[in-house]
N, C-alpha and C positions, 0 to 999 in steps of 0.2 A: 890146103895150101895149093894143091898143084890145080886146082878147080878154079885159085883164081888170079890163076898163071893166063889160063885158056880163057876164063870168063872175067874179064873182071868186074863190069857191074852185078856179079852175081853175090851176094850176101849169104852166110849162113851163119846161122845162131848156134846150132848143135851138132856132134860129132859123138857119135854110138860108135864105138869101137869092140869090133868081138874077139879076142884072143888078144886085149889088149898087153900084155910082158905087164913091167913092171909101174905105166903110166907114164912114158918118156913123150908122149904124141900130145897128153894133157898138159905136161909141163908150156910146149912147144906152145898150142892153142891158147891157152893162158897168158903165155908173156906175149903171144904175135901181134896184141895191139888192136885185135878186133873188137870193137864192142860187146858186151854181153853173148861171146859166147859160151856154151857150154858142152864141157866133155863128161862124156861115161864109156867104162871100160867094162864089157860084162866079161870076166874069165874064169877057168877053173879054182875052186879055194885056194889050195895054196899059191897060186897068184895073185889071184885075187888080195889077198891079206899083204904080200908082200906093194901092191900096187897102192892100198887105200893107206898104209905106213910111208913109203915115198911120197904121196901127196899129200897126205897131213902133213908131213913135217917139211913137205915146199910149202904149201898151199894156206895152212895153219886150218885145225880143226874147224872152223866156222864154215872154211871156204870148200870143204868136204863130204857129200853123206857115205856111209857106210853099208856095208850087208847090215850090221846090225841097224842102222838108223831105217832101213825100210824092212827089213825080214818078215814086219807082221801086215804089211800093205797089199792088199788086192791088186792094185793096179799101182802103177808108178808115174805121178805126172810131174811131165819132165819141166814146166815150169816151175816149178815147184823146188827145184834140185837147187843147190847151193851152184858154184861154177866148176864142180867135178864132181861124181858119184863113179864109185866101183861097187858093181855087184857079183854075184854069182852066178856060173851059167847053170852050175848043177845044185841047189840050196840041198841042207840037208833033208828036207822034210818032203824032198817029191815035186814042191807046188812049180810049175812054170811061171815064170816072168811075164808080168802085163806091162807095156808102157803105154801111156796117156800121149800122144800129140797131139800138138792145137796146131790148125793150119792156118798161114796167114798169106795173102795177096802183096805182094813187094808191088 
């Protein structure tokens, strides 16, 4: 938002948030009226759980992927993602977090 305060023909699609709370910055990106963007919050579990319950029940289950909807994926391509994902920073199993970006020329 404040990026395009300062730029405004700047365009963005995605917003990766790290210590997202509870997904109040997703709600926000969601209703602000921009086309197809998309949020993800990577935080610790038990935030994490409380963050992907707040946004299901804004967002409705379709509009959400889960720890559990990617936990067995290598990599995570973020086209791919519904218009919010919350994952884990710390999964139980050790593995780090891969995400997929596609770059595009505006």
């Amino acid at each position: 938002m404040h990026a395009q305060l300062h730029a405004p023909d700047f365009q963005f699609k995605t917003v990766l948030e790290i210590g997202g709370g509870f997904g109040t910055l997703g709600e926000v990106m969601v209703n602000s009226g921009i086309a197809d963007v998309r949020y993800i919050d990577i935080d610790i579990p038990p935030t994490s759980y409380v963050a992907q319950h707040y946004l299901t029940e804004l967002l409705g289950e379709a509009n959400v992927a889960t720890y559990a909807d990617t936990k067995h994926l290598a990599h995570i391509d973020i086209q791919n993602l519904p218009l919010s994902a919350v994952t884990q920073s710390a999964p139980p199993d050790g593995h780090l977090l891969g995400f997929k970006v596609h770059h595009s020329r505006m």
